[in-house]
PQR file of N, CA, C, O and H, with PARSE charges and radii, in Angstrom:
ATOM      1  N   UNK A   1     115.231 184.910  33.510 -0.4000 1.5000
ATOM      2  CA  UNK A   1     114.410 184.391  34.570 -0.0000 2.0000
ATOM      3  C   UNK A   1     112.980 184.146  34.092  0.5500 1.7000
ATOM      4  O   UNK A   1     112.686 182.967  33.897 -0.5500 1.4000
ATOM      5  N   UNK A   2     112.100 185.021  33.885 -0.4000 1.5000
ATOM      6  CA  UNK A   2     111.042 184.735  32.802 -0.0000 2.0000
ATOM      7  C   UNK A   2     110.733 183.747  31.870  0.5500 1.7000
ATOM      8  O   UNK A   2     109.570 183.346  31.825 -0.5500 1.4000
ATOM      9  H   UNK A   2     112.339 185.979  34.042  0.4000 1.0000
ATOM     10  N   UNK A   3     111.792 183.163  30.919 -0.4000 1.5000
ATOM     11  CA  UNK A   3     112.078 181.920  30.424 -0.0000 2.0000
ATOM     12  C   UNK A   3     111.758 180.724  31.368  0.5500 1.7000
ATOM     13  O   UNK A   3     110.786 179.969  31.345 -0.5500 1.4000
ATOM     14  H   UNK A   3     112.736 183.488  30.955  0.4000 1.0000
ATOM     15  N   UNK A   4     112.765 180.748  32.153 -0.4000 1.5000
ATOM     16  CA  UNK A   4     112.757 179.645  33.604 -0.0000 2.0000
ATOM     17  C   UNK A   4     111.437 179.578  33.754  0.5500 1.7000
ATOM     18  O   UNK A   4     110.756 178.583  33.501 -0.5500 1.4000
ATOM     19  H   UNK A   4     113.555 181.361  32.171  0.4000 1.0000
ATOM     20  N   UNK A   5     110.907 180.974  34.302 -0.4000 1.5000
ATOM     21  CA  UNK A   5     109.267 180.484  35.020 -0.0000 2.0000
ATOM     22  C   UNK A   5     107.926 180.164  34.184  0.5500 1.7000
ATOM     23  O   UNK A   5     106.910 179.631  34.632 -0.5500 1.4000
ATOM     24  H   UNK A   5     111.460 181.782  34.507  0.4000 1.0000
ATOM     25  N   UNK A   6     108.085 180.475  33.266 -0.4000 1.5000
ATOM     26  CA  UNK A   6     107.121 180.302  32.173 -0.0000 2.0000
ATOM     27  C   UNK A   6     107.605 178.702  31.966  0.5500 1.7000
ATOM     28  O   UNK A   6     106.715 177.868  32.135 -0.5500 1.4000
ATOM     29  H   UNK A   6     108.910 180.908  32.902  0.4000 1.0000
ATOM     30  N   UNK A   7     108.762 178.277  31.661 -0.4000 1.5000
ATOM     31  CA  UNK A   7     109.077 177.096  31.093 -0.0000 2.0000
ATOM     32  C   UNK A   7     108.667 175.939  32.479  0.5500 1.7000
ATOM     33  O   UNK A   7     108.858 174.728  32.368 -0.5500 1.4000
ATOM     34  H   UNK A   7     109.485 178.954  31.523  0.4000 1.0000
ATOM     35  N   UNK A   8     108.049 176.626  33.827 -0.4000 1.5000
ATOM     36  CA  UNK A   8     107.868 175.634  34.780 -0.0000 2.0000
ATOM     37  C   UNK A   8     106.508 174.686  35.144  0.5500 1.7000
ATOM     38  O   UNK A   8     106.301 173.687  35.833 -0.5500 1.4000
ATOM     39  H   UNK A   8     107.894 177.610  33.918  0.4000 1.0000
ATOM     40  N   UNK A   9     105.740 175.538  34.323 -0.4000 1.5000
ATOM     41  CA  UNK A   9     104.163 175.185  33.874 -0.0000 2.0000
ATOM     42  C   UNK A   9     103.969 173.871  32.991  0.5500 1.7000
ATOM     43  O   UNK A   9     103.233 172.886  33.046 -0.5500 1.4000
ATOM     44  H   UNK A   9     105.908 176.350  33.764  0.4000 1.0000
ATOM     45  N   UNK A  10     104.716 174.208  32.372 -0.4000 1.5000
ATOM     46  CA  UNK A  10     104.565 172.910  30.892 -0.0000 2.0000
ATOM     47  C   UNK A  10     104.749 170.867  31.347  0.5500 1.7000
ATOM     48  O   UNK A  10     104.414 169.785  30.865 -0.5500 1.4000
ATOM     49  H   UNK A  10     105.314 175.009  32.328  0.4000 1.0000
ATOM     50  N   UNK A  11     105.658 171.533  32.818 -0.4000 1.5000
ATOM     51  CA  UNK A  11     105.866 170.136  33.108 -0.0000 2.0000
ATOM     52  C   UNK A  11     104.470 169.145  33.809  0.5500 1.7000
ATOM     53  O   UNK A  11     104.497 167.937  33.570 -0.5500 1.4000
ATOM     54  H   UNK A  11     105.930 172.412  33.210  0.4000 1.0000
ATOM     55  N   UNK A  12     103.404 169.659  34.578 -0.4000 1.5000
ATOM     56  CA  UNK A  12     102.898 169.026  34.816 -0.0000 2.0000
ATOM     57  C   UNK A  12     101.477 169.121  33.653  0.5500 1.7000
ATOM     58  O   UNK A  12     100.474 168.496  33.998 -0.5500 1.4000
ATOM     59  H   UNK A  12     103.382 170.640  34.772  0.4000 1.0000
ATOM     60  N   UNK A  13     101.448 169.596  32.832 -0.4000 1.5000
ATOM     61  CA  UNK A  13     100.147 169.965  31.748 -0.0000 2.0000
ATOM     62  C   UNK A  13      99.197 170.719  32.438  0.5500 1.7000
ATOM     63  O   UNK A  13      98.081 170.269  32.176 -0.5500 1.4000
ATOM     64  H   UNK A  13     102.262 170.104  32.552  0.4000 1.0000
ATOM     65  N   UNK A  14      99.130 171.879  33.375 -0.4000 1.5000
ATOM     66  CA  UNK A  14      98.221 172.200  34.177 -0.0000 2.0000
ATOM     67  C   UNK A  14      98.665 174.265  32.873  0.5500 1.7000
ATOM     68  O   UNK A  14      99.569 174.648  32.130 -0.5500 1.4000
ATOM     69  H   UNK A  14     100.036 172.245  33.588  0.4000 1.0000
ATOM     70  N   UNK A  15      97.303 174.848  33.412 -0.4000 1.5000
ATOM     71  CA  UNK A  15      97.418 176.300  32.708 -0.0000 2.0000
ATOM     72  C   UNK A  15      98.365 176.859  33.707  0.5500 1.7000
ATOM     73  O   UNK A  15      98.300 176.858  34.936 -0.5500 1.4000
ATOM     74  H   UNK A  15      96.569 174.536  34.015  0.4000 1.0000
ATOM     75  N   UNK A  16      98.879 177.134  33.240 -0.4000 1.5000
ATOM     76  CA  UNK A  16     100.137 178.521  33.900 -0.0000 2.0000
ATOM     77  C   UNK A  16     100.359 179.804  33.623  0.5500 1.7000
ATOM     78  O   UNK A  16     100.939 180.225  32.622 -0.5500 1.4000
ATOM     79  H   UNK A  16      98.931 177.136  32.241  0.4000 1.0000
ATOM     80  N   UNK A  17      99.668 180.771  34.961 -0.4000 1.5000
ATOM     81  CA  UNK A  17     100.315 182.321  34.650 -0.0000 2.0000
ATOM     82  C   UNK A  17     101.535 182.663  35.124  0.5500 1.7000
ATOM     83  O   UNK A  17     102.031 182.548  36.245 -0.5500 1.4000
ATOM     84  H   UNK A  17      99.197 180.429  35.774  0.4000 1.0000
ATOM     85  N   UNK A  18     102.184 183.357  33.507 -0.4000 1.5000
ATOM     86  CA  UNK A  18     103.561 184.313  34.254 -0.0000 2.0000
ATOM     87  C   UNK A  18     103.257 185.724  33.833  0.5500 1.7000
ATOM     88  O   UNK A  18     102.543 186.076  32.894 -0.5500 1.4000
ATOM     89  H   UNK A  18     101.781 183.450  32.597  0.4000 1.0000
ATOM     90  N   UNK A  19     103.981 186.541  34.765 -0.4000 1.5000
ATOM     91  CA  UNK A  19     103.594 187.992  34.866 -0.0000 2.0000
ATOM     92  C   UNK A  19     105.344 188.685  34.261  0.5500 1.7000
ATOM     93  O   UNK A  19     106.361 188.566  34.944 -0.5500 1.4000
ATOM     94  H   UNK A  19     104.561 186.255  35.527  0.4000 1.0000
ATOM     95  N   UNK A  20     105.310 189.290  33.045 -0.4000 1.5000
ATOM     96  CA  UNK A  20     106.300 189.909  32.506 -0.0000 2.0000
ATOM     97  C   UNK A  20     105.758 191.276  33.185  0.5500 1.7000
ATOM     98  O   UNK A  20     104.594 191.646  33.338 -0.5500 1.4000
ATOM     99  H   UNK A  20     104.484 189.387  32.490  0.4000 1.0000
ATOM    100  N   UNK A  21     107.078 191.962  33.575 -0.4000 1.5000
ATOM    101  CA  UNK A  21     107.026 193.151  33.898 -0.0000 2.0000
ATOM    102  C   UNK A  21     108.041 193.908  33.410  0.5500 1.7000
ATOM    103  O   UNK A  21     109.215 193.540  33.378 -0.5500 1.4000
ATOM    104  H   UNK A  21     108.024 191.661  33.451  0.4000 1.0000
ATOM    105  N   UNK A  22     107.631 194.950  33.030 -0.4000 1.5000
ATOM    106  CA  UNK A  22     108.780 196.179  32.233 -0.0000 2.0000
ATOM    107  C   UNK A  22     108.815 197.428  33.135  0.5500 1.7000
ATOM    108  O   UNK A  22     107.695 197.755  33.526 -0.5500 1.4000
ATOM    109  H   UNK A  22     106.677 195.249  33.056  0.4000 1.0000
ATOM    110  N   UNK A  23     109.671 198.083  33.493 -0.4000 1.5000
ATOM    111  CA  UNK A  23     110.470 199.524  33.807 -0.0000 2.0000
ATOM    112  C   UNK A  23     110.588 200.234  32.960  0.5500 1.7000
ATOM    113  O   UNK A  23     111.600 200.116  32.270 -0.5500 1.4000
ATOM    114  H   UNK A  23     110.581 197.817  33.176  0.4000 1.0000
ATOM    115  N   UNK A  24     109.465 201.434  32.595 -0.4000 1.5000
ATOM    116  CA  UNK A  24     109.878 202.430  31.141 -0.0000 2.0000
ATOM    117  C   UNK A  24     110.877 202.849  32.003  0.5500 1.7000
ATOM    118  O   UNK A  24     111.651 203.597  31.405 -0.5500 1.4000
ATOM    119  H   UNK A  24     108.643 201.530  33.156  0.4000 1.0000
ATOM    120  N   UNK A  25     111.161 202.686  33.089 -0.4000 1.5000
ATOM    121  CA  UNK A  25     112.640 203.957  33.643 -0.0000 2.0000
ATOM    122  C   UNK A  25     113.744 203.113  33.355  0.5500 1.7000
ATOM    123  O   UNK A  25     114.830 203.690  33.389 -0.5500 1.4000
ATOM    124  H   UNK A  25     110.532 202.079  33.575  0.4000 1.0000
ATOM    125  N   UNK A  26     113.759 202.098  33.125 -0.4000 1.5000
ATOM    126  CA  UNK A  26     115.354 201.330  32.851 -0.0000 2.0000
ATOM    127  C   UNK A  26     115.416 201.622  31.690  0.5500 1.7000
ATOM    128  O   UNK A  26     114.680 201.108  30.847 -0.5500 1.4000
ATOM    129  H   UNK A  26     112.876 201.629  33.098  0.4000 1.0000
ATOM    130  N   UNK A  27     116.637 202.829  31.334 -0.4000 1.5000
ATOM    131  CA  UNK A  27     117.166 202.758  29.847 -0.0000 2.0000
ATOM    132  C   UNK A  27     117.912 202.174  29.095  0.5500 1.7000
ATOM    133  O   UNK A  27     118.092 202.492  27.919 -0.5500 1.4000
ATOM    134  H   UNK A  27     117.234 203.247  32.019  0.4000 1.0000
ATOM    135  N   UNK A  28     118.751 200.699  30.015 -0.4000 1.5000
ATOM    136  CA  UNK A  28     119.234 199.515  29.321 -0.0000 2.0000
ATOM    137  C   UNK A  28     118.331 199.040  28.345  0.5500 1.7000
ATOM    138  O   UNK A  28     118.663 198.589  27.248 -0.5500 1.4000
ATOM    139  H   UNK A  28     118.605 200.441  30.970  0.4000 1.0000
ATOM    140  N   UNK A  29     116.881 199.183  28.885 -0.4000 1.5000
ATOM    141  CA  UNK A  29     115.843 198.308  27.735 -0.0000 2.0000
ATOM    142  C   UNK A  29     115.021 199.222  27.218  0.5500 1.7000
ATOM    143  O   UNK A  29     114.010 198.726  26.723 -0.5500 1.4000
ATOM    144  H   UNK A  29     116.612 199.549  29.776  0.4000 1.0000
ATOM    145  N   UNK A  30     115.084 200.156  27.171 -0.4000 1.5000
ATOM    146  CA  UNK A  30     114.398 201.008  26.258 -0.0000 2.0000
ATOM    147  C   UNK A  30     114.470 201.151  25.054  0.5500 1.7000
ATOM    148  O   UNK A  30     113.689 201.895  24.460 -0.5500 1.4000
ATOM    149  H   UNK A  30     115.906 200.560  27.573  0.4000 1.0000
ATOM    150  N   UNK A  31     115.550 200.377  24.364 -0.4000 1.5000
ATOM    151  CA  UNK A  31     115.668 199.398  23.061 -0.0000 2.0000
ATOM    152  C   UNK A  31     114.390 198.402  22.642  0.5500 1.7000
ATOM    153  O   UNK A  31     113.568 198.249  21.738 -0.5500 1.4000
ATOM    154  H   UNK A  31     116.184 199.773  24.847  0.4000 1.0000
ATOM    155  N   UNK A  32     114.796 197.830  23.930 -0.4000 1.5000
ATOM    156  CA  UNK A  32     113.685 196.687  23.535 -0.0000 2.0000
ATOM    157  C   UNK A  32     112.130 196.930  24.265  0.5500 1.7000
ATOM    158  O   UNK A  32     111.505 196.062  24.874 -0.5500 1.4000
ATOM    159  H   UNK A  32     115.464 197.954  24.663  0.4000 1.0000
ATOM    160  N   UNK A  33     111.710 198.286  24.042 -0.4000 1.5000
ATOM    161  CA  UNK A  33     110.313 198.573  24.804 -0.0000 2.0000
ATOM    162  C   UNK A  33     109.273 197.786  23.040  0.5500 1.7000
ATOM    163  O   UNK A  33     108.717 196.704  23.223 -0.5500 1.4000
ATOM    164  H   UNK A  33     112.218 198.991  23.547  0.4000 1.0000
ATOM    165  N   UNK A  34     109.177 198.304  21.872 -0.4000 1.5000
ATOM    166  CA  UNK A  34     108.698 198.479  21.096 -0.0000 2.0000
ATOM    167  C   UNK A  34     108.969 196.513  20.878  0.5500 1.7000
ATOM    168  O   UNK A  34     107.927 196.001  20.468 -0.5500 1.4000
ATOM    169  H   UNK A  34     109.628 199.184  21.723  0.4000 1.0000
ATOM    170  N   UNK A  35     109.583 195.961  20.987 -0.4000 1.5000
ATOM    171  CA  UNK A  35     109.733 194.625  20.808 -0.0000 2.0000
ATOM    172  C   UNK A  35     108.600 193.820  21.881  0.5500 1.7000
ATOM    173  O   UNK A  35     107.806 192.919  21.612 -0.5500 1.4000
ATOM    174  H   UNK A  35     110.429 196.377  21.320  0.4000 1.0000
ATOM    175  N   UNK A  36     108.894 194.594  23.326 -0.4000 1.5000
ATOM    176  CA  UNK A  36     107.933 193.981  24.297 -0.0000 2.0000
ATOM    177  C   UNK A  36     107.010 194.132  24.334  0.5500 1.7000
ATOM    178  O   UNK A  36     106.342 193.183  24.742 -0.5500 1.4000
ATOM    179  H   UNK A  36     109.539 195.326  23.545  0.4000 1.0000
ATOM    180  N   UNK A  37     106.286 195.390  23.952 -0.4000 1.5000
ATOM    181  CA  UNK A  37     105.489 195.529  23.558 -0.0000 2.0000
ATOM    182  C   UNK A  37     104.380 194.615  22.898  0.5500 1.7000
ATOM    183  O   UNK A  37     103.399 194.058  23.389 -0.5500 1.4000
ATOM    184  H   UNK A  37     106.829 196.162  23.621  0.4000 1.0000
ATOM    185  N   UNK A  38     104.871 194.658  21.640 -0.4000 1.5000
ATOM    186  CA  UNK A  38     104.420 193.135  20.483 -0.0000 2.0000
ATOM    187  C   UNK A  38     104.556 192.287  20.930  0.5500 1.7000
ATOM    188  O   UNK A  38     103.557 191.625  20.648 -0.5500 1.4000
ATOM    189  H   UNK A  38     105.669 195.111  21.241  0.4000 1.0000
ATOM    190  N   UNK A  39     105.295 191.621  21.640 -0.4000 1.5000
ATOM    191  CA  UNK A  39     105.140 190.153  22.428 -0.0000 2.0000
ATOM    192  C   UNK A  39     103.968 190.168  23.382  0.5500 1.7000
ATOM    193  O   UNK A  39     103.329 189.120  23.475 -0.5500 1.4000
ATOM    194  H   UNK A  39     106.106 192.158  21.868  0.4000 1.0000
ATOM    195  N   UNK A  40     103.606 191.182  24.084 -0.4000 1.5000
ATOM    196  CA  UNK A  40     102.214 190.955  25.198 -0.0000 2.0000
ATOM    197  C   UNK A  40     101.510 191.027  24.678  0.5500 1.7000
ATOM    198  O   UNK A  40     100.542 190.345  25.014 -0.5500 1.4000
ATOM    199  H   UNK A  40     104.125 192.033  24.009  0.4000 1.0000
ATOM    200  N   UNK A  41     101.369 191.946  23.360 -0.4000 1.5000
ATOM    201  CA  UNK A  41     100.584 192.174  23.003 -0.0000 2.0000
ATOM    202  C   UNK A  41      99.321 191.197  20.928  0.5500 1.7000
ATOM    203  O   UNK A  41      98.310 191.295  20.233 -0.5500 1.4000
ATOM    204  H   UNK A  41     102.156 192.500  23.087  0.4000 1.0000
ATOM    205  N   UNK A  42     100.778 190.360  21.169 -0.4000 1.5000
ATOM    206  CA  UNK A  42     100.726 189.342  20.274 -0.0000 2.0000
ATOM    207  C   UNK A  42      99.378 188.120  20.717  0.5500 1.7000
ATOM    208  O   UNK A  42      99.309 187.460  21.754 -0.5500 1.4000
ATOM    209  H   UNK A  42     101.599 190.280  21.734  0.4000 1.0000
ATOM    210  N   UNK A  43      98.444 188.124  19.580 -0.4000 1.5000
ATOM    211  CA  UNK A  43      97.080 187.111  19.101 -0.0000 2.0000
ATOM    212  C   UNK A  43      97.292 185.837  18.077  0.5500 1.7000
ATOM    213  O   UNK A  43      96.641 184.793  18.052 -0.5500 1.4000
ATOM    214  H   UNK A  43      98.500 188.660  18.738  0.4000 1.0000
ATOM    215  N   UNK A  44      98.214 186.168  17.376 -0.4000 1.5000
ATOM    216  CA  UNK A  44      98.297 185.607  16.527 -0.0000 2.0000
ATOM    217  C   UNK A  44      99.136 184.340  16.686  0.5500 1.7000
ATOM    218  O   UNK A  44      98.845 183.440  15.899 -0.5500 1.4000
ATOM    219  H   UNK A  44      98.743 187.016  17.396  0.4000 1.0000
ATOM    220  N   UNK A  45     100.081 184.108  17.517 -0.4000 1.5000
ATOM    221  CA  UNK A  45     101.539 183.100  17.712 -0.0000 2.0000
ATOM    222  C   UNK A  45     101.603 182.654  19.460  0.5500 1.7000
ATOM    223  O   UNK A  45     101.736 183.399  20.431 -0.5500 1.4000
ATOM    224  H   UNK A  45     100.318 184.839  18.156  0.4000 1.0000
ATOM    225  N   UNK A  46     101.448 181.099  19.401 -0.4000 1.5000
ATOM    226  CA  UNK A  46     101.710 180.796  20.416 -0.0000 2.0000
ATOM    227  C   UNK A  46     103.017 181.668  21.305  0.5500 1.7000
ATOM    228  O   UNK A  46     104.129 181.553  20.790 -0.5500 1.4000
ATOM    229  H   UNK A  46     101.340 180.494  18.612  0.4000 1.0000
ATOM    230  N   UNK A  47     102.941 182.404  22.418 -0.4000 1.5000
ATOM    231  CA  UNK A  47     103.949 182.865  22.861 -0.0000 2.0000
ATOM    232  C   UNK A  47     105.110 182.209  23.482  0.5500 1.7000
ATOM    233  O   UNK A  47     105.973 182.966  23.926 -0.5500 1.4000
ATOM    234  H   UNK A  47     102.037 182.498  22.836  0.4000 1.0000
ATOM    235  N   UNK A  48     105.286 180.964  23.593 -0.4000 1.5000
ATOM    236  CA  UNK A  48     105.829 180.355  23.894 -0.0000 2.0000
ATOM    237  C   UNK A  48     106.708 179.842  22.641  0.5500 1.7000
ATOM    238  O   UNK A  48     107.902 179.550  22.705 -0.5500 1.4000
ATOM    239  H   UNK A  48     104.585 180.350  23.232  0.4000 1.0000
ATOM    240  N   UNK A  49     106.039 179.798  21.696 -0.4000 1.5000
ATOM    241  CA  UNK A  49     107.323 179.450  20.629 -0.0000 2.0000
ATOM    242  C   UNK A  49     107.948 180.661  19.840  0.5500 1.7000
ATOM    243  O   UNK A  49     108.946 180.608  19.121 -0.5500 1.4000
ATOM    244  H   UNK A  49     105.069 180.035  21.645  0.4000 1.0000
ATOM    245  N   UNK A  50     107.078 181.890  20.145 -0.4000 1.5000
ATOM    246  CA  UNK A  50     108.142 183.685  19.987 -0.0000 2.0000
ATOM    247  C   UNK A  50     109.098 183.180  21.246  0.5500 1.7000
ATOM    248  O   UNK A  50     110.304 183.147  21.000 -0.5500 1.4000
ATOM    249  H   UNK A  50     106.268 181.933  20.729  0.4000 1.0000
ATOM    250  N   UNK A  51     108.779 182.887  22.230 -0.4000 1.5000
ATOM    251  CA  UNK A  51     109.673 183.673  22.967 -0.0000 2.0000
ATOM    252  C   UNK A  51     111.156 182.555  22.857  0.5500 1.7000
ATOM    253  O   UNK A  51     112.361 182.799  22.924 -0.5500 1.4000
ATOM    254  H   UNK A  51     107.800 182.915  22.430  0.4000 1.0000
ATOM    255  N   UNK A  52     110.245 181.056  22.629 -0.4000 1.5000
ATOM    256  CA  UNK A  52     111.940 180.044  22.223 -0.0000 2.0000
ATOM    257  C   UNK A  52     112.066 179.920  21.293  0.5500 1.7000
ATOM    258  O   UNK A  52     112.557 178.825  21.020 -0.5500 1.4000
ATOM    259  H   UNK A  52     109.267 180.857  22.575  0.4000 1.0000
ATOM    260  N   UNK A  53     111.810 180.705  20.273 -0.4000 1.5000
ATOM    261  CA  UNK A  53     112.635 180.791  18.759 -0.0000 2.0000
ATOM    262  C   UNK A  53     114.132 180.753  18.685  0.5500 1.7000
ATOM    263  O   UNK A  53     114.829 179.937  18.083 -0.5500 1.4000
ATOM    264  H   UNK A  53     111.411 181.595  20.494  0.4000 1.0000
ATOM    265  N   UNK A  54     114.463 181.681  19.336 -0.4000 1.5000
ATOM    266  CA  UNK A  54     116.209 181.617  19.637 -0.0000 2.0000
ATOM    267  C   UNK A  54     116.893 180.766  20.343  0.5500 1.7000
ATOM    268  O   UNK A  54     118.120 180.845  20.398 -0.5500 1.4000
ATOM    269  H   UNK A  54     113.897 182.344  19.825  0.4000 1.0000
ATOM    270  N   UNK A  55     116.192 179.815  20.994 -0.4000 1.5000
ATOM    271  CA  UNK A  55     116.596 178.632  21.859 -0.0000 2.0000
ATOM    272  C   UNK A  55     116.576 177.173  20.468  0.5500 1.7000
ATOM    273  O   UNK A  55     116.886 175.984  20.554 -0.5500 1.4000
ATOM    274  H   UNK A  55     115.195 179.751  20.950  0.4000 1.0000
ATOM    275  N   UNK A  56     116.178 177.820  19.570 -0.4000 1.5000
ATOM    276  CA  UNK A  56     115.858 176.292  18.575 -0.0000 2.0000
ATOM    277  C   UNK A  56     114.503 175.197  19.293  0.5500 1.7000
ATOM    278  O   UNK A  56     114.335 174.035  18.923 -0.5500 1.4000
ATOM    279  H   UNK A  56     115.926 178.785  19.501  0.4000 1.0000
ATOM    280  N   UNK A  57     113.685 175.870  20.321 -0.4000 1.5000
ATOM    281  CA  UNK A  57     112.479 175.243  21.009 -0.0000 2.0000
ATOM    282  C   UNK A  57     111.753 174.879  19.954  0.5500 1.7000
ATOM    283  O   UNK A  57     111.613 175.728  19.073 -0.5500 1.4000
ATOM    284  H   UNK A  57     113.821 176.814  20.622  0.4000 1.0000
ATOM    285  N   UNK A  58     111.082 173.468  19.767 -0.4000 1.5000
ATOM    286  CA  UNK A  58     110.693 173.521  18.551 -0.0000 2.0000
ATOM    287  C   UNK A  58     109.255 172.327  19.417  0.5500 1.7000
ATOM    288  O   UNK A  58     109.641 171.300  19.975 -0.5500 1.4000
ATOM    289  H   UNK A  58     111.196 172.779  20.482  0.4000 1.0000
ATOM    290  N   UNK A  59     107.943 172.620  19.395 -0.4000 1.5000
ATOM    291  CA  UNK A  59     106.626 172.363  20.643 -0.0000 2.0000
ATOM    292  C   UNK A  59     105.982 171.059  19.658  0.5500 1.7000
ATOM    293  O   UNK A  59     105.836 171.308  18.461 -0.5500 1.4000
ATOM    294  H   UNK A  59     107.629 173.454  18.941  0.4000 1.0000
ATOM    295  N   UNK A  60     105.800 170.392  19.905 -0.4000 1.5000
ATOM    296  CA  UNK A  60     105.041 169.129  19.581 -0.0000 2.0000
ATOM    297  C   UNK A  60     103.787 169.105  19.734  0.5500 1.7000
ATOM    298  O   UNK A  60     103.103 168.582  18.855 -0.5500 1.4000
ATOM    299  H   UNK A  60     105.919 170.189  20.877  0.4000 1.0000
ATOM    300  N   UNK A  61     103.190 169.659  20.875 -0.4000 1.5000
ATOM    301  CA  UNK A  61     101.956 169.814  20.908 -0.0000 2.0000
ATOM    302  C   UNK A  61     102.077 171.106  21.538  0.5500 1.7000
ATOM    303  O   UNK A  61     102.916 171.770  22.146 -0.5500 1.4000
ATOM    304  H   UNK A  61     103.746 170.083  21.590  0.4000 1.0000
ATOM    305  N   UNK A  62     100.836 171.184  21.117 -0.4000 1.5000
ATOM    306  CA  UNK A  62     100.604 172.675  21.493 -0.0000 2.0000
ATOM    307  C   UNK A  62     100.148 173.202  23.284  0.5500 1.7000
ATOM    308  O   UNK A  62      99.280 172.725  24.015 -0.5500 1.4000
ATOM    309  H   UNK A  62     100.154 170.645  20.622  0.4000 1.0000
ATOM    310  N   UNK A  63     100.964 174.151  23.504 -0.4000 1.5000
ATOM    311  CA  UNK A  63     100.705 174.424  25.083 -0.0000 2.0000
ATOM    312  C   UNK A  63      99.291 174.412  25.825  0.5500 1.7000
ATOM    313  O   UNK A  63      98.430 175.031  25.200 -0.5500 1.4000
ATOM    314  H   UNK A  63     101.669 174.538  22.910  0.4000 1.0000
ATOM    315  N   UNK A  64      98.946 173.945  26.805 -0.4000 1.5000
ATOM    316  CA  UNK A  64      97.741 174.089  27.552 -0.0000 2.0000
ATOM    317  C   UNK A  64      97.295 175.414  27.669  0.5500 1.7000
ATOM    318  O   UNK A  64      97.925 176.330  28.199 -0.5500 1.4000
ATOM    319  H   UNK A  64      99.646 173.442  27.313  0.4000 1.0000
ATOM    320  N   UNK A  65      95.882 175.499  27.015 -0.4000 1.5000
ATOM    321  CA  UNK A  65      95.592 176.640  26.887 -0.0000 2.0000
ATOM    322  C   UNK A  65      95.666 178.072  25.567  0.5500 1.7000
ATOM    323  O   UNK A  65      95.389 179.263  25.420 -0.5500 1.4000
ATOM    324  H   UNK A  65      95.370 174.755  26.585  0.4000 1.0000
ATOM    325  N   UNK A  66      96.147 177.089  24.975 -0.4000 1.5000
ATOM    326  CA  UNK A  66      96.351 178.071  23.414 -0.0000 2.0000
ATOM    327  C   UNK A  66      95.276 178.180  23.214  0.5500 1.7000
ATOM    328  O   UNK A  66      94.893 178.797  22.220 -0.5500 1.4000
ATOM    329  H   UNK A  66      96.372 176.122  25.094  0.4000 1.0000
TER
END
């Protein structure tokens, strides 16, 4: 879902906030706390092309607001 809403910004070229939220109490993802982590907390890499790396997303120009 996160994907979806983040990916809903890009269509009109306007800045877009999405709000990721984590549950330290869900222990399905308490795998992936130390991963999410580094993604919010990532300076260095458009987040938009971490997060569609695995989609083969590949950005032409760069997002509004980088």
């Amino acid at each position: 879902m996160y994907i979806e809403e983040s990916e809903r910004g890009e269509g009109d070229g306007k800045t877009t906030t999405a709000c990721l939220c984590n549950c330290n109490s869900d222990a399905s993802l308490q795998f992936m706390e130390a991963e999410t982590v580094s993604y919010c907390e990532n300076v260095k890499h458009c987040r938009r092309e971490v997060l569609f790396k695995d989609f083969d997303y590949c950005s032409k120009d760069k997002p509004v607001g980088y």
